[in-house]
N, C-alpha and C positions, 0 to 999 in steps of 0.2 A: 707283371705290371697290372696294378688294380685302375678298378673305372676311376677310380678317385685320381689315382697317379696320370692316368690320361686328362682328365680333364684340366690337374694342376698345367698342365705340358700345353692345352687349349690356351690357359690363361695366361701366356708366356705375351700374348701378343699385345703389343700397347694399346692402350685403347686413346690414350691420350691424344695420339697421329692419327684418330679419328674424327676424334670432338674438339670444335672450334675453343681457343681458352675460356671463352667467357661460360660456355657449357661448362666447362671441368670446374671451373670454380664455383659457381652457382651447384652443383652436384656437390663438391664438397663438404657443403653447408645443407645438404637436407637429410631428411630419414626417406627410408623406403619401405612403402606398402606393396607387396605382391600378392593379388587377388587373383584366387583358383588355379595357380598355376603349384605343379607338383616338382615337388626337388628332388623326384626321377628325372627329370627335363633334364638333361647335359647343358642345354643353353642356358639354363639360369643357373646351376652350378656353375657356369663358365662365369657370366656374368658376376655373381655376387664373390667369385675368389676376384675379380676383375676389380669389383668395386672396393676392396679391403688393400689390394693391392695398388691401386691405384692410389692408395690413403683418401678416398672420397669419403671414408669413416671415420674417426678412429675412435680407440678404446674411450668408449663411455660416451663419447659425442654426438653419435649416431645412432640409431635405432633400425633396426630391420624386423618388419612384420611378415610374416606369409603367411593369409589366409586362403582355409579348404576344406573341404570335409569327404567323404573322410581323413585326417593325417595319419600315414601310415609308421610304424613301429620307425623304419630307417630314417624317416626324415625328422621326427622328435629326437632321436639320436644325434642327426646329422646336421640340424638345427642348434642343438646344445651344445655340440661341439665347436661350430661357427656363429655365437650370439647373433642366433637367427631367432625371432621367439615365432611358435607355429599356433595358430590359433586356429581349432576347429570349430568352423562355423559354416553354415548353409548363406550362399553368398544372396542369396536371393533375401534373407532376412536381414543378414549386418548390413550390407551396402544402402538401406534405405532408414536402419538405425546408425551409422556412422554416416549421413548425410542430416541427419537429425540434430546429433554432438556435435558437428561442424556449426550446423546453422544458429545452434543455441550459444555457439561460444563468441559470434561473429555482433558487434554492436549495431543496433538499430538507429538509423537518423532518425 
């Protein structure tokens, strides 16, 4: 049994008997950023086979970001293999340049 095959076996559980409907729908309909967190973490592994499984994605509709620095060799693999895109960045610099692109994109009264 690989860590992988365990964590599939993790994600068995519904998450949907968790989250009230109006949450799982709203979740359907978004992209997800994950900031500084590593996909050595088992719990976001669980998570994002959760969120594919769930169809809170699906092909081409959704986006999933993880940013971190450094991204190591496994999770640029294990990101490719799961249309995760991994983005190395020092969170202390993008978090206040993607608070920037936000605000630039947002119309002024």
């Amino acid at each position: 049994m690989t860590e992988d095959d365990y964590i599939r076996y993790l994600a068995t559980v519904r998450w949907e008997d968790f989250f009230p409907a109006m949450i799982g729908e709203h979740l359907a309909e978004c992209h997800y950023l994950f900031l500084g967190h590593s996909l050595g973490d088992w719990n976001l592994r669980v998570m994002l086979h959760q969120i594919k499984r769930s169809r809170w994605i699906g092909p081409g509709d959704s986006k999933i970001w993880a940013v971190k620095k450094p991204v190591e060799d496994f999770e640029s693999e294990w990101g490719t293999q799961n249309q995760i895109q991994m983005i190395e960045a020092d969170l202390s610099e993008f978090i206040p340049d993607l608070r920037r692109m936000i605000l630039d994109q947002v119309p002024t009264a």
